[in-house]
Residue, then its C-alpha position, 0 to 999 in steps of 0.5 A: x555925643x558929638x559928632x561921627x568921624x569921617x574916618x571910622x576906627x576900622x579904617x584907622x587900624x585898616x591903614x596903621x596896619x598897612x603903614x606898618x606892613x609897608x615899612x612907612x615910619x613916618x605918619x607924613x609920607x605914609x599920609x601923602x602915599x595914602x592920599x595918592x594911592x588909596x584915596x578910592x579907598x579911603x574918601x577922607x583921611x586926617x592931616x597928620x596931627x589928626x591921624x596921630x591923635x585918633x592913632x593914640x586914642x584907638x591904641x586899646x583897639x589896635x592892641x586888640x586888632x594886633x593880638x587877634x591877628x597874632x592868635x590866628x597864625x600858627x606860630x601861635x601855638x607852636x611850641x619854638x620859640x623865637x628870640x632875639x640876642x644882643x652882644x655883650x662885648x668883653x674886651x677890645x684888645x688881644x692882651x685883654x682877651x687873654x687875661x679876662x676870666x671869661x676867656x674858658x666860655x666867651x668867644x669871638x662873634x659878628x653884631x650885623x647891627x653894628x657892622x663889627x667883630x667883637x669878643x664876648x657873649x651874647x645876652x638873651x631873653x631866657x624862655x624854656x621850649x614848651x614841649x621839653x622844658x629845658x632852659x638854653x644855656x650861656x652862649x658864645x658869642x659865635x651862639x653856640x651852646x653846649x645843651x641844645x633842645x631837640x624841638x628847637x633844631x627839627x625842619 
C-alpha cells in the first residue's frame, strides 16, 4: 500500500496546468513561484526531482485532464480547422530563383521564427474542412492559394 501523498494528484495536474498557462518552463522557477505565491493553496509542494517524477508518473491523468479540457470549448467541434506551416526555402540567390523548376508556383515569404525572407513554399499538415471536404492546395510562400474553402474565410 505504502503511504498517502502529501500532495494529491488533483493538486499536481492543478498546478501542471497553472505552470503551463502562466508560461513557466522551468520545473525550478515554477516551484519557487509556487512556493511564494500559493502556498495558502497548496500546504505541501515537492522539491522539484519530485514534481518531476509524480509530473511523469500522472502523465495518462494529465492526458486525460488535457482531453476533457479541450472537448469542453467550442473549437472542439467547429468544423475550421486551424494549422501550422513551415518554410521550405528554395534558393538563397536571385540567379537560382530564376532557373529553378519551381519558379511558375513558389514565391517569395517572411518566416517570423527565423526573423527572415525566404523564396520557396510552405509546407503544411494537409486536413480537409469537415463541412465541405475539400483539401487545401500547394501554397506560396506568401500563403496564397488558388482554391479556397468557403467555411474556412467566414467572420
Amino acid at each position: 500500500m505504502g503511504r498517502h501523498p502529501l500532495l494529491s494528484d488533483a493538486e499536481l495536474v492543478c498546478l501542471a496546468v497553472a505552470q503551463s498557462l502562466l508560461g513557466y518552463t522551468s520545473e525550478a522557477r515554477w516551484l519557487r513561484h509556487a512556493r511564494k505565491h500559493l502556498s495558502d493553496m497548496f500546504p505541501y509542494l515537492p522539491r522539484q526531482p519530485g514534481y518531476n517524477k509524480r509530473l511523469r508518473n500522472a502523465l495518462p491523468l494529465v492526458k486525460q485532464v488535457i482531453r476533457d479540457l479541450a472537448t469542453d470549448i467550442d473549437f472542439w467541434f467547429d468544423d475550421v480547422w486551424i494549422t501550422d506551416a513551415t518554410p521550405v526555402p528554395g534558393g538563397m540567390s536571385r540567379p537560382t530563383v530564376k532557373r529553378s523548376d519551381a519558379a511558375g508556383w513558389a514565391n517569395y515569404g517572411y518566416c517570423a521564427s527565423h526573423s527572415r525572407f525566404y523564396w520557396g513554399l510552405k509546407l503544411s499538415r494537409p486536413s480537409a474542412c469537415r463541412s465541405c471536404g475539400r483539401w487545401p492546395t500547394r501554397r506560396s510562400a506568401s500563403g496564397r492559394s488558388s482554391k479556397r474553402c468557403s467555411t474556412a474565410t467566414r467572420t
